[in-house]
Each structure stands twice: as C-alpha cells, then as structure tokens.
VEXMISE-883130 format. One line per field, with one value per residue: x, y, z of N, C-alpha, C, O, CB in turn; residue in three letters. Coordinates in pm, whole numbers, plus 50000, padded with zeros to 5 digits. Glycine has a CB too. Layout:
<pts>
nxx: c(X / ...) .
nyy: c(Y / ...) .
nzz: c(Z / ...) .
caxx: c(X / ...) .
cayy: c(Y / ...) .
cazz: c(Z / ...) .
cxx: c(X / ...) .
cyy: c(Y / ...) .
czz: c(Z / ...) .
oxx: c(X / ...) .
oyy: c(Y / ...) .
ozz: c(Z / ...) .
cbxx: c(X / ...) .
cbyy: c(Y / ...) .
cbzz: c(Z / ...) .
aa: c(ALA / ...) .
</pts>
This chain:
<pts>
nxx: c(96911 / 96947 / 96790 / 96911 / 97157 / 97089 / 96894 / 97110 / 97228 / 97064 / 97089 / 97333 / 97281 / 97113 / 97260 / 97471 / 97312 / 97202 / 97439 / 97535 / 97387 / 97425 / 97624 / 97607 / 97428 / 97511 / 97747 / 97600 / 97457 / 97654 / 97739 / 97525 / 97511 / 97714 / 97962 / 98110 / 98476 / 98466 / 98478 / 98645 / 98858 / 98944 / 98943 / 99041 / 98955 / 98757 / 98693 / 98487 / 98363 / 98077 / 98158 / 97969 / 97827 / 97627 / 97400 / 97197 / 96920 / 96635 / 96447 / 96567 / 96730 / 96590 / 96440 / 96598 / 96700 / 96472 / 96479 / 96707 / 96662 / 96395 / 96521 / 96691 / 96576 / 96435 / 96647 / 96744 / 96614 / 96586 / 96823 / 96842 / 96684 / 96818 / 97045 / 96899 / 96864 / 97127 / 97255 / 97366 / 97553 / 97717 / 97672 / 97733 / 97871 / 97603 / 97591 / 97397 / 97357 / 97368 / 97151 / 96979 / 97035 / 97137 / 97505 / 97672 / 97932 / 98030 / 97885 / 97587 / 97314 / 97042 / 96753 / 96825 / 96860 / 96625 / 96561 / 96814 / 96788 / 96518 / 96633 / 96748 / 96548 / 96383 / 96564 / 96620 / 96297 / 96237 / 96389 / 96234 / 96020 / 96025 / 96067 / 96286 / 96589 / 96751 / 97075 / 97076 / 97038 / 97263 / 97437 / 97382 / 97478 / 97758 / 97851 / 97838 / 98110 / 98278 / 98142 / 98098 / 97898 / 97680 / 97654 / 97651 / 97368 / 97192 / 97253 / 97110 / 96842 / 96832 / 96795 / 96585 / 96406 / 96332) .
nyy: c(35356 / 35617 / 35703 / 35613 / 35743 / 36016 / 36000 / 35938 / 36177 / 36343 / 36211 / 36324 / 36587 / 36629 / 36482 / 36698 / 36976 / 36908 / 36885 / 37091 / 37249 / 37169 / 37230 / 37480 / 37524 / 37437 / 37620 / 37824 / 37803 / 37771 / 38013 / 38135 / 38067 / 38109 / 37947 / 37880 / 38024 / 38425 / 38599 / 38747 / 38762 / 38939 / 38863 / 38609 / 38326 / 38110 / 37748 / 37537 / 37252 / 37010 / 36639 / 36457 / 36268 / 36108 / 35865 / 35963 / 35983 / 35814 / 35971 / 36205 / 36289 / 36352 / 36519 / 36747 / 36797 / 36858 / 37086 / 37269 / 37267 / 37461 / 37702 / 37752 / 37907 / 38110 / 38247 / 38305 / 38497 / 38683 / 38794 / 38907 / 39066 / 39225 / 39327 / 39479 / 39720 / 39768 / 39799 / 39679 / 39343 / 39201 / 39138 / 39188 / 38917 / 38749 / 38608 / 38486 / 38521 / 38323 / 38443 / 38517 / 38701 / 38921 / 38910 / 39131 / 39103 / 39348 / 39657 / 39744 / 39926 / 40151 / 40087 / 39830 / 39634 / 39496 / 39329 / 39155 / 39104 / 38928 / 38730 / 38583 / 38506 / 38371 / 38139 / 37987 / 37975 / 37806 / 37563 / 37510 / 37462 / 37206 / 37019 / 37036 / 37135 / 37398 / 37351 / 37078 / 37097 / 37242 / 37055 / 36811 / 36938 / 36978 / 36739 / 36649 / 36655 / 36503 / 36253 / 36025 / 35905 / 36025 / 36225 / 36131 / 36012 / 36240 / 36419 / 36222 / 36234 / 36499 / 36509 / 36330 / 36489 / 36729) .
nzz: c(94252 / 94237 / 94435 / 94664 / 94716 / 94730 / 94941 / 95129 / 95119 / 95179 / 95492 / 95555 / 95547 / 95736 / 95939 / 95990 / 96011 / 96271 / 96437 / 96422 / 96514 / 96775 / 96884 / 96891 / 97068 / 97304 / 97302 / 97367 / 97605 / 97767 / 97768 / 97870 / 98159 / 98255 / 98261 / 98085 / 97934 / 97852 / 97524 / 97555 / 97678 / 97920 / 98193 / 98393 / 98331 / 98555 / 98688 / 98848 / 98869 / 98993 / 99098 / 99067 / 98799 / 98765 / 98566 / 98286 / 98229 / 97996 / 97973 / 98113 / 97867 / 97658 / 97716 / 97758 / 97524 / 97424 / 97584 / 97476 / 97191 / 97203 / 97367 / 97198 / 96982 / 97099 / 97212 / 96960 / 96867 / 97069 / 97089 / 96788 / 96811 / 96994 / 96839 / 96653 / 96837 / 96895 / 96650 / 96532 / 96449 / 96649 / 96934 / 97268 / 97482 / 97698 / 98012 / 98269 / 98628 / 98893 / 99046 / 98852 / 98695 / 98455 / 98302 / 98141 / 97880 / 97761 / 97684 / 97711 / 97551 / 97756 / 97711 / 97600 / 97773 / 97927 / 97716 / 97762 / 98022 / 97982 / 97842 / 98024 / 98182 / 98027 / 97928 / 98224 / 98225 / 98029 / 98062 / 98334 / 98252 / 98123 / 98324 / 98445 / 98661 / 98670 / 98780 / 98729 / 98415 / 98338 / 98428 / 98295 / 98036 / 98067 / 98108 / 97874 / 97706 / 97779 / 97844 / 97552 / 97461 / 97599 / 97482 / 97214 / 97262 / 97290 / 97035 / 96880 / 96984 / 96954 / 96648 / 96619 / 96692 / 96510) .
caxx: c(97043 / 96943 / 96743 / 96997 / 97245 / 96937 / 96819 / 97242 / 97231 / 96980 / 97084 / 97432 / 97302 / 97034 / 97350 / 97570 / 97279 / 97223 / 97590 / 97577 / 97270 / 97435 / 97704 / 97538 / 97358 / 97643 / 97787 / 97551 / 97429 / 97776 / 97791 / 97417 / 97513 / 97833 / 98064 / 98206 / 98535 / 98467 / 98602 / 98688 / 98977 / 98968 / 98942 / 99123 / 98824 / 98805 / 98595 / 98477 / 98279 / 98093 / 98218 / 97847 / 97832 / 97516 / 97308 / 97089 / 96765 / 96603 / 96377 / 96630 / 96799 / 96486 / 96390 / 96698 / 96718 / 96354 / 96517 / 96774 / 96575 / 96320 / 96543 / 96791 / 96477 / 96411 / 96752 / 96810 / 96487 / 96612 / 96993 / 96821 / 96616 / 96897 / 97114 / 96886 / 96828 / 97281 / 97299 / 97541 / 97537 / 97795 / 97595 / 97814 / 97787 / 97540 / 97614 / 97311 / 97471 / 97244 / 97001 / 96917 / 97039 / 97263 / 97602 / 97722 / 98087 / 98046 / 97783 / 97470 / 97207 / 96907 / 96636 / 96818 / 96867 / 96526 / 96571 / 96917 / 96688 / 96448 / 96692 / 96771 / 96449 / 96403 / 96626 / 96522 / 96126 / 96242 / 96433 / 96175 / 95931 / 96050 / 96083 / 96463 / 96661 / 96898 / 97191 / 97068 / 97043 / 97382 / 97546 / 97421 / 97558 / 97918 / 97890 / 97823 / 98189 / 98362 / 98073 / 98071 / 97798 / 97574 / 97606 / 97532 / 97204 / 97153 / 97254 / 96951 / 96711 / 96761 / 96792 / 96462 / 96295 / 96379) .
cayy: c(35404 / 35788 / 35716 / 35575 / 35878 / 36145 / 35941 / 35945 / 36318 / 36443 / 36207 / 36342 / 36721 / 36629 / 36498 / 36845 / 37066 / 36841 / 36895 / 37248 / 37347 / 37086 / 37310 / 37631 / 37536 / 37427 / 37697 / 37944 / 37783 / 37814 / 38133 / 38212 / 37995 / 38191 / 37880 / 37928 / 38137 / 38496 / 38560 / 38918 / 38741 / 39031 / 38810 / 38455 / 38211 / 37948 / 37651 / 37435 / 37174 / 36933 / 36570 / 36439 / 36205 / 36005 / 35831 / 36035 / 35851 / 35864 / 36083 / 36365 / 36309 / 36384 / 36660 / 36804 / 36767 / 36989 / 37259 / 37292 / 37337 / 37563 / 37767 / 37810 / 37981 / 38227 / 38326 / 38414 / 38642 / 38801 / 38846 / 38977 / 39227 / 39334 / 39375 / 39569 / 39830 / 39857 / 39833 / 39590 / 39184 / 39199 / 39145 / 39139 / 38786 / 38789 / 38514 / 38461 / 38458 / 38249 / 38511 / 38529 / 38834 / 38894 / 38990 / 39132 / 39093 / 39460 / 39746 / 39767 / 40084 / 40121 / 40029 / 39651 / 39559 / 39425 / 39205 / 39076 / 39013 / 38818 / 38623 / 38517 / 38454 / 38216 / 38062 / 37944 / 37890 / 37681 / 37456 / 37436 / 37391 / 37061 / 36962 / 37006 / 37182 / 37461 / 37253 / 36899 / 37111 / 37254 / 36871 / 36726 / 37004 / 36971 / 36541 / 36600 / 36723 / 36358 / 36171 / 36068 / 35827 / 36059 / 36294 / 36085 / 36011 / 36381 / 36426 / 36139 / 36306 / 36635 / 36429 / 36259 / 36623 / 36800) .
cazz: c(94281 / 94282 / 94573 / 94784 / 94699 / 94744 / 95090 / 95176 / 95089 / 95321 / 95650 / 95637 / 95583 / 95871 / 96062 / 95983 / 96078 / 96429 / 96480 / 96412 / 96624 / 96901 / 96894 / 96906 / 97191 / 97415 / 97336 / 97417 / 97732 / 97863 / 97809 / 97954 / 98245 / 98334 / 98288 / 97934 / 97953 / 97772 / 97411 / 97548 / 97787 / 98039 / 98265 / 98395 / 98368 / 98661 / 98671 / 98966 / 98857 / 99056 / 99018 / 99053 / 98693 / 98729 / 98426 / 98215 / 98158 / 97849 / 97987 / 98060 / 97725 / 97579 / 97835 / 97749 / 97384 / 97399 / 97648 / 97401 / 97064 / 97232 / 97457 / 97097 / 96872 / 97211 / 97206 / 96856 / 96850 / 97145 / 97052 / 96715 / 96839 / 97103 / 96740 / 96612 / 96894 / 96935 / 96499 / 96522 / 96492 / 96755 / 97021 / 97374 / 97560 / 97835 / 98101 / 98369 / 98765 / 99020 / 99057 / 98714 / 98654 / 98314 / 98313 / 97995 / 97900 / 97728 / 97768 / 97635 / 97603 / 97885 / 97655 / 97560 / 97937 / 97925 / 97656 / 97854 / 98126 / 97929 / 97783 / 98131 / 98235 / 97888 / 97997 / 98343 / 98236 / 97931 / 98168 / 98445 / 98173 / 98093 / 98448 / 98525 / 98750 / 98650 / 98796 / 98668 / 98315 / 98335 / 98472 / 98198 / 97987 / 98120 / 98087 / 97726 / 97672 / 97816 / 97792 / 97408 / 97438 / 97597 / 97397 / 97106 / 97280 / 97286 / 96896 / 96875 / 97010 / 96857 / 96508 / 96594 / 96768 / 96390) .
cxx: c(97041 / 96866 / 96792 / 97065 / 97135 / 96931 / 96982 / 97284 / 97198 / 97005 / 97213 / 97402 / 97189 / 97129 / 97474 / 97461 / 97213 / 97336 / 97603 / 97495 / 97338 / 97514 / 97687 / 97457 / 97412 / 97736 / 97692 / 97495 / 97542 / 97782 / 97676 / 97444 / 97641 / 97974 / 98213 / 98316 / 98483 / 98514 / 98699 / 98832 / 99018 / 98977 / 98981 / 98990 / 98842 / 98690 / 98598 / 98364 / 98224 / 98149 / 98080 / 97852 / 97720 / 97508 / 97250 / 97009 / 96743 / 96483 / 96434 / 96730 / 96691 / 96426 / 96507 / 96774 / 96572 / 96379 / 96557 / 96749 / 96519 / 96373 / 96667 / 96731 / 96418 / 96534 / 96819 / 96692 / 96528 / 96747 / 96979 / 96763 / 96713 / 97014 / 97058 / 96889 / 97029 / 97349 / 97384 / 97494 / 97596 / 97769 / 97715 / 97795 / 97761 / 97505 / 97455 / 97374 / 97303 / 97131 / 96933 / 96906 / 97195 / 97365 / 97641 / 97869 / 98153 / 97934 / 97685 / 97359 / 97047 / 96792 / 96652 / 96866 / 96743 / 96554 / 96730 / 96826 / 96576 / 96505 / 96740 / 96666 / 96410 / 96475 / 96611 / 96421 / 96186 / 96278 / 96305 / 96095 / 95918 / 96089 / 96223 / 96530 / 96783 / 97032 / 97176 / 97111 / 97195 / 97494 / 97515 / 97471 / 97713 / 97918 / 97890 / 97965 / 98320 / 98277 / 98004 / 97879 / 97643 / 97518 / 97564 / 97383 / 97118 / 97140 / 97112 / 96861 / 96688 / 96737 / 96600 / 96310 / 96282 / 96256) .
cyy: c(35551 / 35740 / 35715 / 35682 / 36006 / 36114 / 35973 / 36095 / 36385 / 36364 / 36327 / 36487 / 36712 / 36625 / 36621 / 36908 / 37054 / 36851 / 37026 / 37342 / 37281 / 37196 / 37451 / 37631 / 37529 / 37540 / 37808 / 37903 / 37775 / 37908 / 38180 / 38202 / 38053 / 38103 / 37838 / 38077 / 38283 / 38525 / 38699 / 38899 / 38855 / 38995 / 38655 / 38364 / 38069 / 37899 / 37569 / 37372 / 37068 / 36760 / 36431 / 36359 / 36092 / 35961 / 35886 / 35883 / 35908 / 35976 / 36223 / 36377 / 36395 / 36521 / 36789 / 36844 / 36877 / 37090 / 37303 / 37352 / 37432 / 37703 / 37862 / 37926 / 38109 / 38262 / 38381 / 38509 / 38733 / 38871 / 38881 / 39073 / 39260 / 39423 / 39457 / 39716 / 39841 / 39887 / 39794 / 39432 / 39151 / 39221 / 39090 / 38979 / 38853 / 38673 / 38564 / 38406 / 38329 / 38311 / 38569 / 38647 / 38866 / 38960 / 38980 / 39184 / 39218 / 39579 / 39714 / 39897 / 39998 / 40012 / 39843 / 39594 / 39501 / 39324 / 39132 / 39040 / 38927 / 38725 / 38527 / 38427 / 38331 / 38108 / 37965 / 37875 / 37804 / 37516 / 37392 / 37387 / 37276 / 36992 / 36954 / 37178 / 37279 / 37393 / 37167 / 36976 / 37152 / 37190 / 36835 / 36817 / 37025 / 36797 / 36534 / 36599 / 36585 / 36233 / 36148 / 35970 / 35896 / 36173 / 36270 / 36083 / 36169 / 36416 / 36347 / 36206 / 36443 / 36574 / 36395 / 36451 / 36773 / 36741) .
czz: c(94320 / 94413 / 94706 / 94812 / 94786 / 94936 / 95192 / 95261 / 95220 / 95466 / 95663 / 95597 / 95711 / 95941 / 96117 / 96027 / 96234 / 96500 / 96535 / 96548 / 96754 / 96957 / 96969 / 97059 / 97343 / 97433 / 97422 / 97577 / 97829 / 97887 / 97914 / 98106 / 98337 / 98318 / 98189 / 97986 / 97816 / 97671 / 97441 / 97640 / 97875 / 98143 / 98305 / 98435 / 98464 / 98636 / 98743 / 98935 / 98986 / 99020 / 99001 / 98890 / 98646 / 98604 / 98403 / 98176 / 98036 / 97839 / 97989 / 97957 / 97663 / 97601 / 97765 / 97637 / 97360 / 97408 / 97513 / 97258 / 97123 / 97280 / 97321 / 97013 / 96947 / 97174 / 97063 / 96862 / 96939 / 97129 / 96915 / 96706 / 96957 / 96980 / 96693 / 96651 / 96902 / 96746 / 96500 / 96541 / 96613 / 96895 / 97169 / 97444 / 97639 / 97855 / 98199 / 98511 / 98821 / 99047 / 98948 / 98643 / 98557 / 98361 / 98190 / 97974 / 97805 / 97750 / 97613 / 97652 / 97734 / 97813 / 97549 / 97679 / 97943 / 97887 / 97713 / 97952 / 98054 / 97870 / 97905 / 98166 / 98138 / 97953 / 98098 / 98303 / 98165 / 98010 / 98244 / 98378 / 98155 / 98220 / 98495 / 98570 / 98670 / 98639 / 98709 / 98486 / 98244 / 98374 / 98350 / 98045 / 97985 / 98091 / 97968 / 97679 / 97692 / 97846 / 97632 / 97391 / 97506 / 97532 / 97214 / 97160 / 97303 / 97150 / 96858 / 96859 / 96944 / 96703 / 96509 / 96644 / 96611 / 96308) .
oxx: c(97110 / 96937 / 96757 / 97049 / 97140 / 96959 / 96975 / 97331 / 97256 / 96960 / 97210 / 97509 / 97190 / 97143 / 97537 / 97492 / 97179 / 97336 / 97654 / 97520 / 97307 / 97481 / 97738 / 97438 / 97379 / 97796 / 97724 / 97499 / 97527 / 97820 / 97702 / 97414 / 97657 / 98082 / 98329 / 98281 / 98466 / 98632 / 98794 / 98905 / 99138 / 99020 / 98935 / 98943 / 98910 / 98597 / 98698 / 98258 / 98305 / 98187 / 98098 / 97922 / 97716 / 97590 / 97184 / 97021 / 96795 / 96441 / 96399 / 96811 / 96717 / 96379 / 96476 / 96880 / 96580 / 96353 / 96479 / 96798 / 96590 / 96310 / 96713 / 96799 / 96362 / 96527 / 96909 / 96727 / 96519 / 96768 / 97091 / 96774 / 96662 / 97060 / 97132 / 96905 / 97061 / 97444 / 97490 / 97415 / 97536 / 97829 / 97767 / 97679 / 97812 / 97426 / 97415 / 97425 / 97193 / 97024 / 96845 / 96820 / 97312 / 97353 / 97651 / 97919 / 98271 / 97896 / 97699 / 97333 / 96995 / 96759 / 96574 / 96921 / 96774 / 96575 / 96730 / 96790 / 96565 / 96437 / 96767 / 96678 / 96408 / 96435 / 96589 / 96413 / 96205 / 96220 / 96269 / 96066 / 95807 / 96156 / 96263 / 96515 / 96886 / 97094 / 97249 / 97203 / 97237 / 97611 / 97612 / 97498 / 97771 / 98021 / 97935 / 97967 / 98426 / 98329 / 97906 / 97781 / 97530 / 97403 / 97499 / 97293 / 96999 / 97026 / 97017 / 96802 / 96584 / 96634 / 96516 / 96193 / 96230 / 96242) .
oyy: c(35602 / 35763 / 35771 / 35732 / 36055 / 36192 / 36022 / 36125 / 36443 / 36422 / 36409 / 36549 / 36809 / 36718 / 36634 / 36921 / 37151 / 36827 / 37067 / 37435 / 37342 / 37252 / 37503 / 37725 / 37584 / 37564 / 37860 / 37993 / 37773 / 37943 / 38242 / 38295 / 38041 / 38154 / 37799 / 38182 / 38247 / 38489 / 38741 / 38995 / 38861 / 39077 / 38574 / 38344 / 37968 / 37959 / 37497 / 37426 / 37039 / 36748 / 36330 / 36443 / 36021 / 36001 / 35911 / 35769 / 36005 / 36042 / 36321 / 36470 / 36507 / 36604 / 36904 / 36905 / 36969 / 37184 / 37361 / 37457 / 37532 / 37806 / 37976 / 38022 / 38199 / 38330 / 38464 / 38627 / 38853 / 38989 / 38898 / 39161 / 39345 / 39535 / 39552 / 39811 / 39959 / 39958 / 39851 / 39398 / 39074 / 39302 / 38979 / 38938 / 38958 / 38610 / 38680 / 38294 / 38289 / 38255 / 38654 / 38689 / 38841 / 39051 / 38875 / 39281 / 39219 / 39582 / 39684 / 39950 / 39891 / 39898 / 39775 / 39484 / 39395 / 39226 / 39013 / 38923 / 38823 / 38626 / 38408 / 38305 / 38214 / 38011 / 37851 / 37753 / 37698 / 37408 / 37274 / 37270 / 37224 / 36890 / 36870 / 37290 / 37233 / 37376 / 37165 / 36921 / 37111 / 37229 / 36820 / 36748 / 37089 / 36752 / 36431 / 36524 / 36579 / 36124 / 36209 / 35991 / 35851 / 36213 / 36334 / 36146 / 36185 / 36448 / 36408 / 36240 / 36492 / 36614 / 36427 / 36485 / 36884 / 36769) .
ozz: c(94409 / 94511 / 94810 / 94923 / 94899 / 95027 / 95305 / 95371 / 95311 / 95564 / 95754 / 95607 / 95787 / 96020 / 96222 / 96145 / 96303 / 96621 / 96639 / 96625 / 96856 / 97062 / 97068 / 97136 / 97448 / 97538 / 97529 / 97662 / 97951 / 97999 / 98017 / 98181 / 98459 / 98348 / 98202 / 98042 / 97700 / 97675 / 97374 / 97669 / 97902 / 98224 / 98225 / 98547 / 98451 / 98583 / 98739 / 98967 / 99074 / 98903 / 98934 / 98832 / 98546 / 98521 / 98504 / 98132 / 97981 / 97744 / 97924 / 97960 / 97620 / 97523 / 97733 / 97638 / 97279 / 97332 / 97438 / 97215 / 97110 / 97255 / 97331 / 96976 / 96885 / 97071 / 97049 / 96858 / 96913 / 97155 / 96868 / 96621 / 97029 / 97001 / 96666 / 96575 / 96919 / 96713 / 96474 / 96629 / 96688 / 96966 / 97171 / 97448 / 97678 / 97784 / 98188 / 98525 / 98783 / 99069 / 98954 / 98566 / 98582 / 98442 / 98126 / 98031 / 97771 / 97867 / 97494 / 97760 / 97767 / 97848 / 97482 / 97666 / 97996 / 97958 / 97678 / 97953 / 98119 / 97839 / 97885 / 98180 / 98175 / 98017 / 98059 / 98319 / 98226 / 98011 / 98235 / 98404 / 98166 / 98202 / 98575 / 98521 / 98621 / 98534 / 98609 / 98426 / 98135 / 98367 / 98275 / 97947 / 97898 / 98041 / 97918 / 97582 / 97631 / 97869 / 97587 / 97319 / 97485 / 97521 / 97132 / 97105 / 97327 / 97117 / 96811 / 96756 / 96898 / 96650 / 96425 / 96625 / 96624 / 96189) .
cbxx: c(97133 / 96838 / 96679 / 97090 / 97273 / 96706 / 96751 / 97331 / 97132 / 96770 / 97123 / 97579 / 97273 / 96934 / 97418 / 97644 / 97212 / 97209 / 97698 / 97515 / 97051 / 97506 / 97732 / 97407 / 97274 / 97740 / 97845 / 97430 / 97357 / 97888 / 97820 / 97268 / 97512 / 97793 / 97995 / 98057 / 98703 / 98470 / 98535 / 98544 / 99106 / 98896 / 98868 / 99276 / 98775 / 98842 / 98588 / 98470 / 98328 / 97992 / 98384 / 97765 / 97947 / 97393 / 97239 / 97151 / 96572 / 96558 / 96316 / 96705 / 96832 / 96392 / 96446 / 96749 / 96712 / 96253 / 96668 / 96818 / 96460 / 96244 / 96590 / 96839 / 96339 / 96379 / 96838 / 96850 / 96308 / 96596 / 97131 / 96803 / 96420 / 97012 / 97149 / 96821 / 96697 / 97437 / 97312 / 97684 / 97600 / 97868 / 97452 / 97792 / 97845 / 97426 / 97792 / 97217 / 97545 / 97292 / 97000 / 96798 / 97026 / 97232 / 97692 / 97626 / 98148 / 98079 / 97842 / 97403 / 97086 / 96797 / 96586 / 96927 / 96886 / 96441 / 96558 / 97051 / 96602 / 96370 / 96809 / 96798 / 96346 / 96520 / 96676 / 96463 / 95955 / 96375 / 96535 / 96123 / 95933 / 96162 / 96027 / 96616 / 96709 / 96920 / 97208 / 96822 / 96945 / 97386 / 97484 / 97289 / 97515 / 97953 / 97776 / 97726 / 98183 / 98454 / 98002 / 98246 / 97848 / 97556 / 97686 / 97561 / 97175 / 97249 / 97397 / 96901 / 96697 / 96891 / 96922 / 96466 / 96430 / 96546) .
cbyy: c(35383 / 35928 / 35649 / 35463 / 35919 / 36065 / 35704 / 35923 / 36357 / 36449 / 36019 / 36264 / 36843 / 36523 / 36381 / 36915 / 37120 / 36702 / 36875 / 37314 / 37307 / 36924 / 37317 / 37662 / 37446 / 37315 / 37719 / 38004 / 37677 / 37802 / 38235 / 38153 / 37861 / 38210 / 37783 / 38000 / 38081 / 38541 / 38547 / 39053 / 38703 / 39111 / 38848 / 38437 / 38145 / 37946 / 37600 / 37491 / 37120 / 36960 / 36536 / 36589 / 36159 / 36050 / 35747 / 36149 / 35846 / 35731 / 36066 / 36443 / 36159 / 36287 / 36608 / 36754 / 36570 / 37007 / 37288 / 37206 / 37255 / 37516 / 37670 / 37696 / 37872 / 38198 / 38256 / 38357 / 38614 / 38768 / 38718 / 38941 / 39240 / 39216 / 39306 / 39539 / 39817 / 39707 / 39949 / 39641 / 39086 / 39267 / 39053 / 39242 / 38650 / 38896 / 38529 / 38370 / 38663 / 38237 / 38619 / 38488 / 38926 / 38961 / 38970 / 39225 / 38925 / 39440 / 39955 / 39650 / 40186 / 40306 / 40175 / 39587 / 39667 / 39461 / 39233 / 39158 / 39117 / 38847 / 38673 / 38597 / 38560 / 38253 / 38112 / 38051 / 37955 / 37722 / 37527 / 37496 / 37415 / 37041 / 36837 / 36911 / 37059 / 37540 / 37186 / 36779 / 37185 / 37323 / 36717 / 36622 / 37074 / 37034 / 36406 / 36699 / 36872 / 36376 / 36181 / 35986 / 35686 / 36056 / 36376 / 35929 / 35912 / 36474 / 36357 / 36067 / 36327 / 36796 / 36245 / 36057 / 36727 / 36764) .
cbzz: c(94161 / 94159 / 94584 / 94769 / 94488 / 94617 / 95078 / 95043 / 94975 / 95299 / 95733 / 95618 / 95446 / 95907 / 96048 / 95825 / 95996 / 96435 / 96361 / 96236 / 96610 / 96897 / 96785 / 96761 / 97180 / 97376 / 97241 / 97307 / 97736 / 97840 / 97682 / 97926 / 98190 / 98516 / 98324 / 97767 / 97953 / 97801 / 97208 / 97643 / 97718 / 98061 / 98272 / 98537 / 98218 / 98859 / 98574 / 99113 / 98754 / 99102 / 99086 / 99075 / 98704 / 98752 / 98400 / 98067 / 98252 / 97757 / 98089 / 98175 / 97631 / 97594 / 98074 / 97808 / 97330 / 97468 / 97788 / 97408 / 96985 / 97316 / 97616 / 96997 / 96817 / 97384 / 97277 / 96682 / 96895 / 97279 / 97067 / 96667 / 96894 / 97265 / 96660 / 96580 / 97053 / 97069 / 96440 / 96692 / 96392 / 96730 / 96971 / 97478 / 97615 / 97851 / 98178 / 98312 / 98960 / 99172 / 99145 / 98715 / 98804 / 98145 / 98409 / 97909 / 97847 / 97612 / 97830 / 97657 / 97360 / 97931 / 97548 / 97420 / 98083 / 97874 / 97480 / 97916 / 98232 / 97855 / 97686 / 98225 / 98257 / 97722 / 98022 / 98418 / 98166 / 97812 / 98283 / 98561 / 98083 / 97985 / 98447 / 98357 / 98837 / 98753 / 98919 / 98691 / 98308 / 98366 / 98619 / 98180 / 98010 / 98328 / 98140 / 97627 / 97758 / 97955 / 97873 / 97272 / 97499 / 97691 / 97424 / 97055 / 97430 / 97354 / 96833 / 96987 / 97155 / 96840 / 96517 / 96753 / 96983 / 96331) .
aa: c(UNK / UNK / UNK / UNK / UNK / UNK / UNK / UNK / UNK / UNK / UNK / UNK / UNK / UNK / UNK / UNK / UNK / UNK / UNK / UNK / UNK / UNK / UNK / UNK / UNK / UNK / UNK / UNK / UNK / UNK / UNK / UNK / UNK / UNK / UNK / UNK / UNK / UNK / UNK / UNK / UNK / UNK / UNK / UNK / UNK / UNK / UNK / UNK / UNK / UNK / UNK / UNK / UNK / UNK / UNK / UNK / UNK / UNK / UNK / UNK / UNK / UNK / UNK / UNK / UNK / UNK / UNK / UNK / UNK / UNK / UNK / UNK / UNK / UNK / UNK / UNK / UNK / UNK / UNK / UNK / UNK / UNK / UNK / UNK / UNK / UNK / UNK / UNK / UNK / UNK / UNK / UNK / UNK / UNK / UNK / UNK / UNK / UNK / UNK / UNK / UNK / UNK / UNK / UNK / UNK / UNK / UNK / UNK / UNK / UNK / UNK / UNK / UNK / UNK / UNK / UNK / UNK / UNK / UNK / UNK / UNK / UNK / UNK / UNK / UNK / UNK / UNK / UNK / UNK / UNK / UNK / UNK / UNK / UNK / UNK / UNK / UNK / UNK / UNK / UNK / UNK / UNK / UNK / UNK / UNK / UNK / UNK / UNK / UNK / UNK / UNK / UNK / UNK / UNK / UNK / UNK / UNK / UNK / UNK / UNK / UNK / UNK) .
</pts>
C-alpha cells in the first residue's frame, strides 16, 4: 500500500516538474525567438504566424523535446552569469531577430553583450544540433499552444528524456 502512494507520489511530482520546465521553455523560446509579446508593454506586440500545421513525427517530438532540455540548462548559466555581472536577478528579456542578433527589451553593460550574444548563438547551434530548422523549431513551438495532443507527445518525451 505504501508503495503504491510513494510510486503515486513521485509520477505526479515528475509530472509537475515536466509541466514546469515545459513551461519555462515555451516561454523562454518565445521570448529568444522575438514572438512572445514583452512584459515591459512599450510596445503593441503583432504576430503573423504562418498557417503551415503539418504532423510532427516522432522523430521531431523527440528532436525537439532534446533542443528544449539542452538549450534550457545553456540559458540559465548564461542569464546567471549575465545577473551576476548587472547584480540583479532581473535580467532584461533578450529576444534573437533573424540574424541572430539579441535584442534586449532594457539595457545592459558592454561587458554582458557577449553573453546576450551567446545566448543567441545557443540557441541556433542547439537547434541545428539536433537537425532542425530555426523555423520548423519555432512551428512546432507555436502548434504546441492549440495542438493539445502534440503537446502531450512533447510532455512524453521530456517525461521519458528526465
């Protein structure tokens, strides 16, 4: 009987911290990606999606379920050492345009513009790393949001990639 409880225990805090990181990751790849509105509302956020909706295989679930872990554990090291050099957790967002070059939605000193540019560049390799496409990575990032079923098969895979 304790076992069952115990065994209960740990899926549904496995399935809260699969939720949490799912979360975290969608968010932040919106923002890297430019397509998340800012929290700083200075600006009227538009959004032109394409309407492109294919099938994810189980290959780029999986593909995409790797980016995601790998590309999350780069970006806190680097948005913790950019906190340490401004002495503040409050680290500005920094969006990535098309040419892979950050835009930050407040200022930052000379000597943490690097690490904004490496967080870009993370970005990018992690992706190509796993064989996908900027776009393709940021479609099936936008399908997760009205596609529930594929983004269970995304929850999956990070569940099973943990």
């Amino acid at each position: 009987m304790v076992n069952v409880s115990v065994k209960r225990s740990r899926t549904a805090l496995k399935q809260r911290v699969t939720q949490s990181l799912l979360v975290g990751v969608i968010c932040v790849a919106g923002v890297i990606s430019g397509w998340v509105p800012s929290l700083s509302m200075k600006a009227t956020p538009t959004f032109v999606f394409g309407t492109s909706a294919y099938a994810q295989s189980n290959n780029e679930v999986q593909a995409f379920a790797r980016i995601a872990l790998e590309y999350e554990a780069k970006r806190r090291d680097i948005i913790g050492r950019i906190a340490t050099i401004i002495g503040s957790k409050n680290v500005p967002d920094i969006a990535c345009n098309g040419n892979n070059q950050p835009r930050i939605s407040g200022s930052l000193p000379s000597n943490a513009m690097p690490l904004a540019q490496q967080l870009c560049n993370e970005y990018i390799s992690t992706i190509q790393k796993h064989g996908m496409s900027r776009d393709r990575f940021e479609e099936i990032l936008r399908n997760m949001s009205t596609n529930l079923d594929l983004k269970r098969r995304i929850d999956q895979a990070l569940i099973n990639l943990q």
